[in-house]
N, C-alpha and C positions, 0 to 999 in steps of 0.2 A: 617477571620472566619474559624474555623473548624465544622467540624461533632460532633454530640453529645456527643456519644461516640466512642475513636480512636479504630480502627480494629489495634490489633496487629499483624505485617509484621511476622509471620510464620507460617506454614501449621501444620494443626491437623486436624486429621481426628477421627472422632466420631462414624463411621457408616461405613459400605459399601461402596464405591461411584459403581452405583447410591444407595441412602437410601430410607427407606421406603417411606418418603414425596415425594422426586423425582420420584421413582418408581409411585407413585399414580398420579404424575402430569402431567409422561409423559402418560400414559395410557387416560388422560383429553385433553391433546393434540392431540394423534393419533383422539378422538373423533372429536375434535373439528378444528383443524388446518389442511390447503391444505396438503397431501401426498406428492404434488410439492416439498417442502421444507426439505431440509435438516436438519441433526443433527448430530453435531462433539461430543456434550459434554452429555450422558444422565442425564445429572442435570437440576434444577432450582437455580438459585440466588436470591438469598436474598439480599445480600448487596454487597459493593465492597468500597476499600480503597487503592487507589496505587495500589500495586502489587500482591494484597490478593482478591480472590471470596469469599464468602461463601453462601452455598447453602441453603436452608430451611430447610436441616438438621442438620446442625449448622456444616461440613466441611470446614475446611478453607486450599484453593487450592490455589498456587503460578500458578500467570497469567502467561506465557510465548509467549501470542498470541495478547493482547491488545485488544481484539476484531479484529480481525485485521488489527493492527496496527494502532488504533483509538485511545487510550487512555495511549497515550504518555507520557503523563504528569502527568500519574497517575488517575487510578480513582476515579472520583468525591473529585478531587484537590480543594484545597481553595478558590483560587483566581478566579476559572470557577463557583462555588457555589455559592458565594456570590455576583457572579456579574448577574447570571443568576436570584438567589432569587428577586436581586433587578428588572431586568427589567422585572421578570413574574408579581411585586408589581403594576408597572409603566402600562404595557400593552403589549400585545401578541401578536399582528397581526394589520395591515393597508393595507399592501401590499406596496412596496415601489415605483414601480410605479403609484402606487394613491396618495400616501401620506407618502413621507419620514422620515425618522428617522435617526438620528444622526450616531449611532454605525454598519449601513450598509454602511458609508461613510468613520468609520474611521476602520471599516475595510479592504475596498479595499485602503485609505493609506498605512496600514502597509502592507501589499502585494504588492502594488508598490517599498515599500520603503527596504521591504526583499527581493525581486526578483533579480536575476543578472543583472549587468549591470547596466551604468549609464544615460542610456537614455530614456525620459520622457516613463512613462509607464499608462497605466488606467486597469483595473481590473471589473467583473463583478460579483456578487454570484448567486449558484445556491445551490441545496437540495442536491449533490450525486457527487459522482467520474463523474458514467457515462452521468449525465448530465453535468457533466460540458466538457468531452470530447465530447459531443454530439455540443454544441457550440463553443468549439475551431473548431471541423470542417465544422461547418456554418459560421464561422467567418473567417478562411482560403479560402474555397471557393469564400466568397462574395469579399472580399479583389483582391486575385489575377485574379478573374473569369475563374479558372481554376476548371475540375472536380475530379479527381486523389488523393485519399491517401494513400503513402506508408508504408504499417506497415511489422512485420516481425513476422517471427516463433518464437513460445512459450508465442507469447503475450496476454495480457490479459486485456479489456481495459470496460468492463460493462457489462450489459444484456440487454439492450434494443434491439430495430432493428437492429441500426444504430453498435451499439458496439459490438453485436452479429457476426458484418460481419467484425468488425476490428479483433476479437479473432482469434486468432491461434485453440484453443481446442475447437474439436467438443462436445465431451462427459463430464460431462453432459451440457453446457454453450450453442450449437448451433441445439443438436440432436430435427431432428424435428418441428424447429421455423423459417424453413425457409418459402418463397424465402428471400432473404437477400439485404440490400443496396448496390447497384452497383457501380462500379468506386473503387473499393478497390484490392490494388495489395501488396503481398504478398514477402519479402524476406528474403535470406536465413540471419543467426543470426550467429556469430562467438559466437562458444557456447562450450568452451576451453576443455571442458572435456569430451566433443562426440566429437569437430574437426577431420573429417578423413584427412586434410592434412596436413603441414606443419604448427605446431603451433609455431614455431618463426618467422613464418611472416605471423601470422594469420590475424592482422590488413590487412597489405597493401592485403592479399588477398582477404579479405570478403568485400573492399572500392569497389577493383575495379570488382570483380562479382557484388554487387547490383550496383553501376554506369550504368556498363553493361544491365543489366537487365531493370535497369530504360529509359535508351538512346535507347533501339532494343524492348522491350516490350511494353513500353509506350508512352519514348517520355519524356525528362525532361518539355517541353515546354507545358506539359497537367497537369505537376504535384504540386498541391496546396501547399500540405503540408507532410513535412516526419515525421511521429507521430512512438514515442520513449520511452520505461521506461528505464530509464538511469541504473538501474538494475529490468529485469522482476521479479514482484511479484508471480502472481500464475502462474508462468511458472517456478517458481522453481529456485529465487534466484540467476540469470545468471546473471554474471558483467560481461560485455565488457574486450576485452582487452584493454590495455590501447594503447591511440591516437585513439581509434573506434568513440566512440562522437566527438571529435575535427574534424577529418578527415569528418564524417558526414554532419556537421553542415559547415563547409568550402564548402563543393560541394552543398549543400542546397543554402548557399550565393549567389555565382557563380552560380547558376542558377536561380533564383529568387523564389526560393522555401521558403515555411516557415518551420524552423526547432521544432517541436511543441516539448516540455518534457513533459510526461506523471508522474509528481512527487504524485500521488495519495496514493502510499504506501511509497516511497522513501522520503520523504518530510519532513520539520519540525523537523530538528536537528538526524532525525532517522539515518541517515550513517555518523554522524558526522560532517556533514554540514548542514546549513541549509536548501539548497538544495542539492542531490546528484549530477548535473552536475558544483556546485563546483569544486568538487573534482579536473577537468581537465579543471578549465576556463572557461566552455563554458557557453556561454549568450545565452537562446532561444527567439526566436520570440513570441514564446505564450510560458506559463508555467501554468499547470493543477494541483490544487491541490484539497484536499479534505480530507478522513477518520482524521487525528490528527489536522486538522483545530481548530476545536471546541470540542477537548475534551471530545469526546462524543457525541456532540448533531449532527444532521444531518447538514452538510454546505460544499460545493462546490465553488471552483474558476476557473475565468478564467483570466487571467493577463499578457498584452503584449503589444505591442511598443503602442505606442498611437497612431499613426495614422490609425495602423489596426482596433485598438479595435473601433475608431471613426468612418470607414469606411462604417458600418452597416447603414441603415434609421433608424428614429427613430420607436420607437415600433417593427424593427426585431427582437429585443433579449428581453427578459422579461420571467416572470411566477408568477404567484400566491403568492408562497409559498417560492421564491427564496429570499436566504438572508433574514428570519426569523429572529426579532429581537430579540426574543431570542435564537437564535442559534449566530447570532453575538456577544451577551453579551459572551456568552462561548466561542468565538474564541480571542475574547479580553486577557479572563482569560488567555485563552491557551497560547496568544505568551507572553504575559506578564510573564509566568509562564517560557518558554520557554527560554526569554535572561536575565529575572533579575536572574534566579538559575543555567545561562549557560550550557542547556541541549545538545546542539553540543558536549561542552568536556564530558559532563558524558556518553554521546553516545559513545565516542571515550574509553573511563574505561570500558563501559559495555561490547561493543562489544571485548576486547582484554581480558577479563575474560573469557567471551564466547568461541572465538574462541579460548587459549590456552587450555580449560576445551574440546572443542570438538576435538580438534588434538591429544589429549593424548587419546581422548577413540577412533582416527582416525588410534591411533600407536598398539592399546591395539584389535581393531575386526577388521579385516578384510571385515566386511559386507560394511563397512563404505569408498564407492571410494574414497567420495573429501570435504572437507571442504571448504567454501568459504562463502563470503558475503565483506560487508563493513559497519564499525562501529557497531550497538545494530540492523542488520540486516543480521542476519548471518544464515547456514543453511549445513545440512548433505546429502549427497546423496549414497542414498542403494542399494550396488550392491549385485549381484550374486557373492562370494570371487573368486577372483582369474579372475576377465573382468567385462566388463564394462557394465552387462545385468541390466535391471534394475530390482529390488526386491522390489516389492510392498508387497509382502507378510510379508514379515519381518517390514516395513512400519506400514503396521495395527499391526502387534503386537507392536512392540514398542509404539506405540500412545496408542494403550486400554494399554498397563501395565501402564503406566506416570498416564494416567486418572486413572486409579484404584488406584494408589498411589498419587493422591491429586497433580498432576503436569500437567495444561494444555500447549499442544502444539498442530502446526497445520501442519498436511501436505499441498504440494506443487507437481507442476510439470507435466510437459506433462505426465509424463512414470507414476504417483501416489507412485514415488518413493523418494520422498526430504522431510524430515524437516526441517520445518524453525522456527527461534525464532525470535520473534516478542515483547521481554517484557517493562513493562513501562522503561522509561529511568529511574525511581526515582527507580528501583529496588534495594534492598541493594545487597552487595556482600554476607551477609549471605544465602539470600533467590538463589542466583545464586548457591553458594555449594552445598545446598542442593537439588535443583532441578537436575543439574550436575550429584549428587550423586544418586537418581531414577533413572537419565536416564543411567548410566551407570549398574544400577543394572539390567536393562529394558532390554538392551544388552545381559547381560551375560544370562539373561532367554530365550534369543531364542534357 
């Protein structure tokens, strides 16, 4: 099944961005919508196809953000359409703790059966990233009946209570919503391009300062679970050095810790792998997923060894609304969409477009410290020329020029100084030149 009529994959802009329509919407907005809430884009969307928005003013902008990094697969892809039409046909809600349905079953199969590792695994769903981290860490705790979660700087893990207190970034994610969940300990992140020490042996030195820290602060023998994004999202893009996860997840074993992956943005073919702790081997104990699950539609995992996941009494884990059967029909679409078109390798094509287009305008300004990511998850970081200060200012211009030229992207980052691209995997390479092409024009107008 296709859409009616195909969105042709390249940007034209009609109008201003934002346009008169938008202009009027958002003013409907400010009336109407909490001031709580942010705004990246001053538009409204009309429609969306792959890799193309268009706005209610008939602008059509090159995605570079996915929503982010939701609509992987392209938006409102075929295969997620036609399987969602069918089961909104069939019926919308039971709740699967009252009354099951098929495609919340064979979804956590394929999540058992995508996950690392070859050892029996069961899987849960929920509505959200953060709730589905909100249940890995109830699910760790009850398991090892230990109280201790180790997260680290720059991280980035929901908005709720509980995720609010795993966040690294106070501003805007914790300012003000405290007191916050307890038993949550904080370490330092080898973070290659701040490291003040010796970065050829940054690994072995950032293993054994958090070991450290864990063994004289805490105590391994209180510590449930070591919760991880195998490269932080809204922290701005930060890959490990390599042997950082392996090394991790080894002292996690050896101490009877669970080693949780936080694959929320990382996930679903996005870095080239299925999952990013691919990359180096490593098998988690629990594996978090969510945003590119479904394509769009709101859905949340939780997926780990079977005896943990089994661990719980029954009726501990549940909700309402968790694993919507039609949110599962679209996560169907999604992986189906996912290994029959082999979006791992085009992740691997997109991401080396990317990056060789962001190192030439890395060679060509100076503003631009570090290029870095892995596969169709790649990302710039803006310095002050000539050290390593971070320039946020330059940050917001770059972003409003792109958006005024019909090219969405998203900032990132402790410091509000990274962009990160985030576009469908199905992107052409035409629609990457051209976008490329804005942002480098974006550059030279600072």
């Amino acid at each position: 099944m296709t859409t009616t009529t195909e969105v042709t994959q390249e940007r034209r802009l009609v109008t201003a961005i934002p346009g008169p329509l938008s202009t009027a919407a958002m003013a409907r907005r400010s009336d109407a919508v909490s001031g709580g809430l942010g705004l990246t884009f001053p538009v409204v969307i009309e429609r969306a196809q792959d890799s193309i928005l268009i706005d209610i003013d008939g602008n059509q902008i090159i995605d570079l953000g996915s929503g982010i990094g939701v609509t992987s697969v392209g938006n409102a892809t075929s295969r997620v359409v036609s399987r969602v039409i069918d089961q909104v046909q069939a019926f919308t809600h039971t709740c699967f703790t009252v009354a099951p349905y098929i495609n919340y079953i064979e979804v956590c199969e394929a999540l058992n059966r995508l996950a690392p590792g070859t050892h029996k695994k069961k899987s849960m769903l929920v509505n959200s990233g953060a709730e589905a981290v909100e249940n890995a860490v109830k699910i760790a705790r009850y398991y090892t009946k230990r109280p201790a979660i180790v997260v680290f700087e720059h991280a980035y893990h929901g908005r709720t209570n509980l995720t609010m207190a795993l966040n690294a970034k106070n501003m805007p994610y914790k300012e003000g919503f405290g007191p916050f969940a307890p038993e949550i300990y904080r370490m330092p992140l080898p973070y290659s391009f701040r490291w003040i020490g010796n970065k050829a042996t940054i690994t072995e030195d950032a293993i054994e300062m958090i070991t450290h820290k864990i063994e004289k602060e805490i105590g391994a023998h209180n510590v449930a679970a070591i919760l991880i994004e195998p490269i932080q999202g809204e922290g701005g893009f930060i890959v490990p050095p390599k042997g950082f996860l392996p090394a991790l997840a080894q002292y996690s074993r050896d101490n009877g810790i669970l080693f949780v992956a936080d694959e929320v943005q990382t996930g679903f073919c996005r870095t080239g792998h299925m999952f990013a702790v691919e990359a180096e081997n490593v098998v988690p104990d629990i594996l978090i997923t969510a945003k590119a699950l479904a394509g769009g539609l709101p859905l949340g995992g939780v997926t780990g060894r079977a005896e943990i996941m089994d661990s719980v009494h029954i009726s501990g884990l549940g909700g309402t609304f968790g694993g919507n059967p039609v949110a599962c029909a679209a996560a169907l679409g999604a992986i189906e969409t996912m290994e029959q078109d082999n979006l791992a390798v085009r992740a691997q094509h997109v991401g080396k477009v990317l990056s060789d287009g962001l190192k030439a305008l890395a060679a060509k300004y100076s503003v631009i410290g570090e290029v870095r990511g892995m596969g169709a998850m790649q990302a710039i970081e803006l310095v002050v020329p000539g050290s390593i200060e971070p320039n946020s200012d330059a940050t917001s211009k770059v972003l409003k020029y792109c958006t005024a030229n019909g090219v969405f992207i998203l900032s990132a980052g402790t410091y509000n100084n990274v962009i990160r691209f985030l576009p469908p995997l199905v992107i052409t390479d035409e629609l990457l030149a051209d976008a490329l092409g804005v942002l480098d024009a974006a550059f030279g107008a600072l």
